[in-house]
C-alpha positions, 0 to 999 in steps of 0.5 A, a space after each residue: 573520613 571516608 575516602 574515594 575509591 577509584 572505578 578504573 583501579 581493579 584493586 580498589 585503591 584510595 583516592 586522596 581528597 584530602 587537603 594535601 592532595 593535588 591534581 597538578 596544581 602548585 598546592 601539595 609536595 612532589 608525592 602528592 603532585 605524583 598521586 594527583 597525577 596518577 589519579 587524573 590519569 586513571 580517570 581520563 584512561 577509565 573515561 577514554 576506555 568507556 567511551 571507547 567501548 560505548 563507540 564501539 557499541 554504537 556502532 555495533 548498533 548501527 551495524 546491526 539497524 543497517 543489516 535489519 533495514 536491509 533485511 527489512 528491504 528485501 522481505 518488502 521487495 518479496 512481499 511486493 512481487 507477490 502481491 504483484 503477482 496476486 494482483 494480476 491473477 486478480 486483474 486477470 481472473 476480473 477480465 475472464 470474468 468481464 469477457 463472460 458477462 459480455 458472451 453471457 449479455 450478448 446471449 441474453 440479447 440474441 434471445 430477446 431478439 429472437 423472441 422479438 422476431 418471433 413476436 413480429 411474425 406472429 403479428 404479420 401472420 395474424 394480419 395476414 390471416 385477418 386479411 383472408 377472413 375479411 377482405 373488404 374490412 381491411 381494404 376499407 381500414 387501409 383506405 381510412 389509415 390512407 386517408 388520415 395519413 394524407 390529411 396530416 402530411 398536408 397540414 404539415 405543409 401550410 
């Protein structure tokens, strides 16, 4: 028959199972109650043991997730204020290039503004010139322009 081995027992000792073995109860002579005794006693010291060291496990573990988020934090927080950092330098390098855009568009309009100054002149000297060449012309288109200008602020007030 093939009998038990004790885990908890170094030397590997038997465990009795058979008829006449006892866990305490009333079946079984005083020896055996004594065996039965020591074998429970055995296991409940081998399970405590164990759980006592898978306890100590988990709290190694939690120990070591705990140091490994606090680490995580702080890498987060470094990571965070660099990339605040860059986003600044963004926002700002944005802005320098914002401002130059607006000097570059205010240049551009200064430009077509003086181009058109220079259009205006240009039509106020040819008129000029045109007056000079034909004086008797001009009065009698500024007559006629006169005129129908009349006509029609008049019929506006009817």
């Amino acid at each position: 028959m093939n009998t038990p081995v004790d885990p908890t027992n170094p030397g590997g000792t038997a465990i009795n199972t058979g008829p006449g073995a006892s866990l305490g109860t009333n079946a079984g002579t005083n020896a055996g109650m004594n065996a039965g005794t020591g074998a429970a006693s055995n296991y409940t010291e081998g399970v405590r043991s164990n759980l006592s060291q898978a306890g100590g496990h988990v709290k190694q573990a939690a120990s070591d997730a705990g140091s490994a988020l606090r680490d995580a934090a702080v890498a987060a927080g470094e990571e965070l204020r660099v990339g605040k950092a860059n986003v600044k330098a963004d926002l700002a390098d944005g802005a320098l290039a914002g401002l130059a855009a607006a000097e570059n568009a205010g240049g551009a309009a200064r430009e077509q503004m003086d181009a058109l100054m220079d259009k205006g002149r240009d039509l106020v000297d040819s008129a000029a010139e045109l007056i000079r060449e034909r004086p008797l012309a001009s009065f009698g288109v500024a007559f006629a322009a006169g005129w129908i200008l009349a006509k029609l602020a008049r019929s506006g007030d009817k």
